[in-house]
DOKOLRO-34258 format. One line per 2 residues: number of its first residue (from 1); their letters; for each residue x, y, z of C-alpha. Coordinates in nm, 2 decimals, decimal comma. Each point is the difference from the previous one (the first is absolute). Example, Ala and Ser with C-alpha at 12.3 -4.5 7.8 and 13.67 -1.06 7.14 Angstrom:
DOKOLRO-34258
1> as> 1,23 -0,45 0,78  0,14 0,34 -0,07
end
This chain:
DOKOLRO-34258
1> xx> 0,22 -0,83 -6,62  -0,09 -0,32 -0,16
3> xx> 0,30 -0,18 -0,13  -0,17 -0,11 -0,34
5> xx> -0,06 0,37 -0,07  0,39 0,01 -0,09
7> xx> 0,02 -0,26 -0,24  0,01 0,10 -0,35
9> xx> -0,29 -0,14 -0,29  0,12 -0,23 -0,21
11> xx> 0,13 0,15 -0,32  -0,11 -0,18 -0,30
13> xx> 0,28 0,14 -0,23  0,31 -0,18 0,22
15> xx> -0,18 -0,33 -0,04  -0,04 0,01 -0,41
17> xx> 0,38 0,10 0,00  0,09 -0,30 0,23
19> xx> -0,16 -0,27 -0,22  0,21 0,19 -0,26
21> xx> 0,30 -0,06 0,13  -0,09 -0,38 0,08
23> xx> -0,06 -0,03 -0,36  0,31 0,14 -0,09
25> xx> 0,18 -0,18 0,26  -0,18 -0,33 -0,15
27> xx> 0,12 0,12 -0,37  0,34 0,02 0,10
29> xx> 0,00 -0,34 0,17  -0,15 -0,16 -0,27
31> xx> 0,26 0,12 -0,28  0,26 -0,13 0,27
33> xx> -0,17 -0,35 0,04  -0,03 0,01 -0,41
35> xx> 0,41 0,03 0,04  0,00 -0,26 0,22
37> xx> -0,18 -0,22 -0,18  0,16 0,06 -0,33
39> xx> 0,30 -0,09 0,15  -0,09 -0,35 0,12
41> xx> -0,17 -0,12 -0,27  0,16 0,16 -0,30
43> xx> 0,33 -0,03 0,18  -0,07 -0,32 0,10
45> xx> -0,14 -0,08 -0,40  0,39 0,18 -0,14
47> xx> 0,18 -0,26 0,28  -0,15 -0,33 -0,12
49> xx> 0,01 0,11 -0,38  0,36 0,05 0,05
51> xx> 0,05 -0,35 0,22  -0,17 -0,12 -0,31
53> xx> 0,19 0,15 -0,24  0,31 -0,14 0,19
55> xx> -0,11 -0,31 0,02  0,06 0,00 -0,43
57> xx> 0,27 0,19 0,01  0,18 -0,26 0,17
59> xx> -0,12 -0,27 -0,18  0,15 0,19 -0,33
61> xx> 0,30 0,03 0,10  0,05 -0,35 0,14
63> xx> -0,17 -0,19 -0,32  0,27 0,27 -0,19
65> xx> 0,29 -0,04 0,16  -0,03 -0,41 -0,08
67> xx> 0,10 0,10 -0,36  0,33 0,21 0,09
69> xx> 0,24 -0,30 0,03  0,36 0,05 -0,10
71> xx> 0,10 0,36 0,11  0,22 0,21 -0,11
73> xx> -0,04 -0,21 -0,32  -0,40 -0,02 -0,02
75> xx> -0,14 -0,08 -0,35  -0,21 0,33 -0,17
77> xx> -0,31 -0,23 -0,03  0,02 -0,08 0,39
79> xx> -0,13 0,36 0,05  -0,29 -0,03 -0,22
81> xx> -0,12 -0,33 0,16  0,08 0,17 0,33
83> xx> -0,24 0,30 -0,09  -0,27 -0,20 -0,18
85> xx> 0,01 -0,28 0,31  -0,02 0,29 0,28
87> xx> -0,27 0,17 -0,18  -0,22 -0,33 -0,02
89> xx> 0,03 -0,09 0,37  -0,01 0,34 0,10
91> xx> -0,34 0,01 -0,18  -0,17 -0,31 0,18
93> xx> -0,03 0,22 0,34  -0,27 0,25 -0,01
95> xx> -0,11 0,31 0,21  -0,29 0,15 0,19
97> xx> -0,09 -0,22 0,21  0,09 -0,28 -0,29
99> xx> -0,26 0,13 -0,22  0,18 0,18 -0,28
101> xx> 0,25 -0,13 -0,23  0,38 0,18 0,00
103> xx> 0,08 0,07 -0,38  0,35 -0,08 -0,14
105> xx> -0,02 0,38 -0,11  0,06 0,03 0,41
107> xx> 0,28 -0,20 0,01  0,41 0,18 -0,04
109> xx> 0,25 -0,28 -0,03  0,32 0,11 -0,01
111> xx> 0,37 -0,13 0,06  0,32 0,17 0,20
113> xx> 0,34 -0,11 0,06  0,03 0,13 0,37
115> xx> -0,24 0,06 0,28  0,25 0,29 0,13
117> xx> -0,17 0,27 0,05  0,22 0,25 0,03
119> xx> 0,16 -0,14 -0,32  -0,14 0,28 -0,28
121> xx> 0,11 -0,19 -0,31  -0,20 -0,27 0,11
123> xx> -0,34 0,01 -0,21  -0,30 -0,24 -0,06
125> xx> -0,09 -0,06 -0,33  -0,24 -0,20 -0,18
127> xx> 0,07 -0,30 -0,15  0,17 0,06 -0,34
129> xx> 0,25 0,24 0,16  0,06 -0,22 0,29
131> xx> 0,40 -0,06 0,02  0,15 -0,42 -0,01
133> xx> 0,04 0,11 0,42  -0,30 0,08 0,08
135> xx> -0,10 -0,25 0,24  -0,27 0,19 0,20
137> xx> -0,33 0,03 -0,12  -0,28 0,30 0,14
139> xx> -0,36 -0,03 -0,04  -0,18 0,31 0,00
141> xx> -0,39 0,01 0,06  -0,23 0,28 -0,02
143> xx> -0,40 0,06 0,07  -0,10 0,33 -0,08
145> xx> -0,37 0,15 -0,05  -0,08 -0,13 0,38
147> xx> -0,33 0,19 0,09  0,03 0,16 0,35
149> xx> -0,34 -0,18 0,22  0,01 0,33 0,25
151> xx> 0,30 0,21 0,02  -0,14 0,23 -0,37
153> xx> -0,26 0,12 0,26  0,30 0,18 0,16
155> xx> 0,24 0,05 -0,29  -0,25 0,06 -0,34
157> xx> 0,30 0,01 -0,19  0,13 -0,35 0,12
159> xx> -0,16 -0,16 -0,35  0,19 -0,33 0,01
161> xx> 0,31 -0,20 0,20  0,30 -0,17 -0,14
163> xx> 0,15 -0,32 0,18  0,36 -0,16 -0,07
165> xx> 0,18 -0,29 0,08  0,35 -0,15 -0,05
167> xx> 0,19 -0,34 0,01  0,36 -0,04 -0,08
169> xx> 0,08 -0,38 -0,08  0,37 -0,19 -0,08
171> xx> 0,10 -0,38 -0,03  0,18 -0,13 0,38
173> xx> 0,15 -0,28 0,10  -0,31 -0,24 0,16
175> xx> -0,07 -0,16 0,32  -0,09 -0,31 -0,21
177> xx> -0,06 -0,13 -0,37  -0,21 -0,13 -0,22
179> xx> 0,23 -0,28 -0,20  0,02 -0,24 -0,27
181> xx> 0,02 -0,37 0,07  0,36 -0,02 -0,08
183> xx> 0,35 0,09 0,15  0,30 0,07 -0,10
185> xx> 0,30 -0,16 0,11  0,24 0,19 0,23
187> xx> 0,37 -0,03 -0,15  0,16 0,20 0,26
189> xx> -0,04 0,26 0,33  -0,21 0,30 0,04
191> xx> -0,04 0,22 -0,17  0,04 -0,11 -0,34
193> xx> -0,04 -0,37 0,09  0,27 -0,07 -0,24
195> xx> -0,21 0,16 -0,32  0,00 0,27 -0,24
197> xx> -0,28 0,24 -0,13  -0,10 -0,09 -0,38
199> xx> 0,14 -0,38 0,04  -0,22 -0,29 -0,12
201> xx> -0,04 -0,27 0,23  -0,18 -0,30 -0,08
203> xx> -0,15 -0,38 0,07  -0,18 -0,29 -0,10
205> xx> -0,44 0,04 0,03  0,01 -0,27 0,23
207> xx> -0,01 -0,10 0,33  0,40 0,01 0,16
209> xx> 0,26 0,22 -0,11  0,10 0,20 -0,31
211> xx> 0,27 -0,04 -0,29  0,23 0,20 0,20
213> xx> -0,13 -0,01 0,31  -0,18 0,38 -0,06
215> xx> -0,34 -0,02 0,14  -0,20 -0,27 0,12
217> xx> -0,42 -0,02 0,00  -0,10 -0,01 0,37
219> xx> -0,30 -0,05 0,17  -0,15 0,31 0,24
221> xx> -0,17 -0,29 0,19  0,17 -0,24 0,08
223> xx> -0,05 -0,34 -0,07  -0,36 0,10 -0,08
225> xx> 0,08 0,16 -0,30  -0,02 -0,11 -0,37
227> xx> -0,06 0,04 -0,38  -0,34 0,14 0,05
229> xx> 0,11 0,22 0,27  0,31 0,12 -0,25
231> xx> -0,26 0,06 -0,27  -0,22 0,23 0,18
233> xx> 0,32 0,20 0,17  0,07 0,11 -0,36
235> xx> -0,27 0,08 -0,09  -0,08 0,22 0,27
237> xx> 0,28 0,20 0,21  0,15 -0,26 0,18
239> xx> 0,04 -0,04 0,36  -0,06 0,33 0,23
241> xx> 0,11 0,06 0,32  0,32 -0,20 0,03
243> xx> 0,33 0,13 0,11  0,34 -0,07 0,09
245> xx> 0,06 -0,30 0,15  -0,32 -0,14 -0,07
247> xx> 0,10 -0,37 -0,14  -0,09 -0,16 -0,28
249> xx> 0,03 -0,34 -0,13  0,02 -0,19 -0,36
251> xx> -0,31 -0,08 -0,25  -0,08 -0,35 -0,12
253> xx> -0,06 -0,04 -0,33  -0,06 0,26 -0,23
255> xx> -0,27 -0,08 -0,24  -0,16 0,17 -0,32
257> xx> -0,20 0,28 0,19  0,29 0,17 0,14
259> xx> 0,15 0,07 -0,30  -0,33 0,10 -0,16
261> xx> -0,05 0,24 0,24  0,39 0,12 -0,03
263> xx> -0,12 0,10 -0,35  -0,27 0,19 0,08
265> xx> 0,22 0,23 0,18  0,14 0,08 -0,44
267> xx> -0,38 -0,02 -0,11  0,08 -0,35 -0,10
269> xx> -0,38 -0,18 0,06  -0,17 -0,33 -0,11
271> xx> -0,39 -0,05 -0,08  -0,19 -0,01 0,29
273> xx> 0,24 0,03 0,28  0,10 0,38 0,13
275> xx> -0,04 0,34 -0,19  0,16 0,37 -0,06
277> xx> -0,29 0,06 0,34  0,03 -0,29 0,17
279> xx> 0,35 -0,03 0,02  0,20 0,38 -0,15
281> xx> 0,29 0,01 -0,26  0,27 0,20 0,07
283> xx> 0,04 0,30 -0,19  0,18 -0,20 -0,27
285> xx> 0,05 -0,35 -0,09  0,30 0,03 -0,21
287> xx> 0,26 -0,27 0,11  0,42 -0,08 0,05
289> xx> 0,17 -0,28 -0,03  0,33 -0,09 -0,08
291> xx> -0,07 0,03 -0,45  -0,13 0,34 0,06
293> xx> 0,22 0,11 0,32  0,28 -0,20 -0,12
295> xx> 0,22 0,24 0,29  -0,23 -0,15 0,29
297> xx> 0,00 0,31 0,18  -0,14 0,35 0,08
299> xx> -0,31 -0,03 -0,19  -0,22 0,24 0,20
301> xx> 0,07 0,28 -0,23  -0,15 -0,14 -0,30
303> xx> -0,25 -0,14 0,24  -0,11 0,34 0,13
305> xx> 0,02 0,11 -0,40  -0,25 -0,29 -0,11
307> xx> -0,22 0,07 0,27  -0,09 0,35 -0,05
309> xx> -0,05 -0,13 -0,36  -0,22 -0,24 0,13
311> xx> 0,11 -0,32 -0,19  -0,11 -0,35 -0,04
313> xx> 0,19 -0,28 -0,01  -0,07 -0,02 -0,38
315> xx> -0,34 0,08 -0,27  -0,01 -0,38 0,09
317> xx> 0,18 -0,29 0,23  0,19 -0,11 -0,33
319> xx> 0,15 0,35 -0,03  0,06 0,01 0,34
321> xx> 0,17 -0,33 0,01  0,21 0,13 -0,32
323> xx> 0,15 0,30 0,22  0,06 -0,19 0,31
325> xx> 0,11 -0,35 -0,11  -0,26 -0,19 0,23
327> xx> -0,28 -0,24 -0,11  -0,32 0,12 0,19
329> xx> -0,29 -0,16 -0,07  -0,20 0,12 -0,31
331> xx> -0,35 -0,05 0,26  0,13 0,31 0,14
333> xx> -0,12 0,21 -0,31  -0,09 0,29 -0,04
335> xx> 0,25 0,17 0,18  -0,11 0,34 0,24
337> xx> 0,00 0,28 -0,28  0,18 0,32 0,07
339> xx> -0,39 0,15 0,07  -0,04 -0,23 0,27
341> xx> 0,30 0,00 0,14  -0,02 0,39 -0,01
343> xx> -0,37 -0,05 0,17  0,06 -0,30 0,24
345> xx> 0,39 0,00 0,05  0,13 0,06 0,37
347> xx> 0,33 -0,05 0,17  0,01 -0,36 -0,03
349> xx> 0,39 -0,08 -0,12  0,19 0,21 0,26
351> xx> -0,08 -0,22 0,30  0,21 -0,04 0,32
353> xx> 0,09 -0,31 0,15  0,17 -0,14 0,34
355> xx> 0,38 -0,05 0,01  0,05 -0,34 0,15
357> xx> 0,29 -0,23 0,09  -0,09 -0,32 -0,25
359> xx> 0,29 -0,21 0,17  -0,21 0,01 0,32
361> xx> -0,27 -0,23 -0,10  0,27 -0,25 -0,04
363> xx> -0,05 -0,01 0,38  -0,32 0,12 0,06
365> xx> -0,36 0,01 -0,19  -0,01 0,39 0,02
367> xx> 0,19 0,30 -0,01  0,00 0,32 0,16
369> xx> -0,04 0,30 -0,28  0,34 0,22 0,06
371> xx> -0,15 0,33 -0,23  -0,16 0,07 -0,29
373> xx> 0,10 0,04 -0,40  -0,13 0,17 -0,25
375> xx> -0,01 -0,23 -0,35  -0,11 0,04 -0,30
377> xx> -0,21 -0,32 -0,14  0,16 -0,02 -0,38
379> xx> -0,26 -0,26 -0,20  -0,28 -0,24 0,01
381> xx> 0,05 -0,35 0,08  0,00 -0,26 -0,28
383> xx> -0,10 -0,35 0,27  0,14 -0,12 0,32
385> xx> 0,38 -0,08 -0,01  0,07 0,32 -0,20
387> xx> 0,31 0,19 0,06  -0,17 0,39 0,17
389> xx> 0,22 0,32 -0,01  -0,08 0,27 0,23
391> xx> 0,23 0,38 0,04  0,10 0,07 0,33
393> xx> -0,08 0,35 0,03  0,16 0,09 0,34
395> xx> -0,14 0,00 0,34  -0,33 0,08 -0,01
397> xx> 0,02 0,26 0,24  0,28 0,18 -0,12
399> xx> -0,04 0,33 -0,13  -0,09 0,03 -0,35
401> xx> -0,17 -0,34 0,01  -0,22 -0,06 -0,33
403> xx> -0,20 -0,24 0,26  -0,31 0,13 0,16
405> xx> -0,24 -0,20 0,22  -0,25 0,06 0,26
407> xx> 0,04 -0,02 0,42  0,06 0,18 0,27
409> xx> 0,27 0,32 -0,04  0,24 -0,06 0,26
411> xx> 0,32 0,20 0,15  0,31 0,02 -0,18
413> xx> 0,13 -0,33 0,17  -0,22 -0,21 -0,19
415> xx> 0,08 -0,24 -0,29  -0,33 -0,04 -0,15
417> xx> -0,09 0,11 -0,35  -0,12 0,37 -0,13
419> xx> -0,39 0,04 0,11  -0,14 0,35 -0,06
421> xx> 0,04 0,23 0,33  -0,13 0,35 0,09
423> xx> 0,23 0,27 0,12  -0,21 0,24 -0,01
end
């Protein structure tokens, strides 16, 4: 028999339902790579918009966080500055792929006393329920109406993705500082170097030391530095990135442009030299000396009081001069109004500066800085050889510091001011 003979025809029927199944197969495995797909790229799309969305988040928090000085005692208005500075920076990040804009409506700032979380009394609330102890501040950011790219194919009913992110902030002791080009005197050991909180110290605006030996002008650079160099340390933020014991030594003369730009720091400005945007206000201008403070102590109450009013030193220098007793200059009218100082003002009057031993430069041109005080400047200066007062507000470390500056957070060995950290 011929072996061919056994072999069955070819049945076109089985080959229509193979290419059947292929296609069904090939269905399948498309749907599958679809999956795949969707979850690379819009999973991909939900990671960076969130990375994004971090990347403001913690730049709210830190910016608000800057304003929360003096905990468990921190002014009401703090919190509103907080909210409205957090929301602002938070705002100049964007999303998707940088090309759209986040909204402040996207942005929850709220404050808590605690980050305990097994604590259930502890709550975060927005800014005008925010207790005096509410040191830590959360940024909250939302995108919602994301527009799946692949994974609707699969899911119809997936219309649109949310994303969230979260930052907690607080003020920390810092690595470094950012300082003022004066010092105050040490009077004693560590750790109140022989000082009080809410004492005035005080010292001649001159080169050498003060009345009674309070504080002394020093020079960050020593013996480079000068008036000039003074003059554009006040107006800006001082010196950045020193720490303890960096040394410092003594200025030469002080001329007229240090203690013009010392007033610019009350809104205190003459034609043609600096302005309320080239060189800020503080929040208030509004001034003690010893006729108005006649106690010579604990002023930063009524400091904290004016502030949030946003006063000037006075409707005009004359006025001014009536409340304080002091003879500035009538080229320094007009005085910052109440507007701009509400528009323009920044933390300006609360500065910190190094704790020094004056009796060493007896010995030696320069000084290592021992730690760092928070004081509060108290008035414009009339011309050099004026008697200054200053409030020694504590350590500027210490807990509860009014002083905030900017630096590197460090561990809780270090003696550097309050700079905004995140815990969370």
């Amino acid at each position: 028999m011929n072996r061919s003979s056994c072999h069955r025809p070819p049945v076109p029927g089985r080959r229509a339902r193979q290419r059947g199944a292929v296609a069904i197969v090939v269905g399948l495995m498309m749907a599958v790579l679809v999956g795949f797909i969707g979850l690379a790229l819009d999973g991909g799309h939900l990671y960076l918009t969130k990375t994004e969305l971090q990347n403001s988040a913690d730049a709210c928090a830190l910016a608000a966080s800057y304003e929360l000085t003096g905990a468990p005692s921190i002014a009401p208005a703090s919190f509103a500055r907080a909210e409205a500075a957090g929301q602002a920076v938070g705002q100049m990040n964007k999303v998707d792929f940088q090309n759209s804009a986040i909204a402040s409506s996207d942005i929850v700032v709220s404050f808590g006393t605690d980050l305990s979380a097994g604590n259930a009394a502890i709550k975060w609330v927005n800014a005008g329920a925010a207790l005096p102890s509410s040191k830590y501040v959360r940024c909250t950011i939302t995108r919602s109406n994301i527009m799946p790219w692949f994974m609707q194919v699969l899911m119809p009913s997936l219309d649109t993705l949310t994303v969230s992110s979260l930052a907690t902030a607080t003020l920390a002791p810092a690595q470094n500082n950012c300082g003022i080009p004066m010092a105050i005197c040490s009077k004693g050991s560590a750790p109140s170097y022989g000082m009080t909180p809410g004492q005035w110290v005080s010292g001649f605006f001159g080169a050498g030391g003060g009345v009674t030996g309070s504080f002394n002008w020093i020079d960050f650079t020593p013996p480079a530095g000068g008036t000039s160099e003074l003059a554009a340390l006040l107006t800006g933020n001082g010196v950045c990135t020193l720490n303890v014991p960096t040394p410092v030594g003594e200025p030469g003369a002080l001329g007229a442009a240090a203690a013009k730009a010392w007033n610019t720091r009350f809104g205190l400005y003459q034609t043609g030299s600096t302005n309320v945007t080239t060189a800020p206000p503080d929040f208030t201008g509004y001034s003690y000396t010893p006729t108005n403070w006649p106690s010579k102590a604990n002023a930063l109450a009524d400091f904290l009081s004016r502030r949030s009013a946003h006063a000037s030193y006075g409707a005009t220098v004359s006025v001014g001069n009536t409340i304080t007793g002091l003879g500035i200059n009538n080229s320094y009218n007009p005085t910052t109004t109440v507007a701009q100082h509400t528009l323009y003002g920044a933390d300006r009057r609360l500065v910190t500066a190094p704790i020094v031993d004056c009796g060493g430069w007896v010995a030696s041109n320069t000084v290592p800085i021992q730690s760092w005080a928070c004081v509060l400047m108290l008035h414009p200066i009339d011309a050099v050889g004026d008697v200054v007062y200053m409030e020694y507000e504590g350590l500027s470390s210490a807990s509860g510091s009014p002083c905030a500056t900017s630096g590197v957070a460090g561990d809780l060995n270090s003696v550097g001011p309050m700079v905004p950290a995140l815990v969370q």
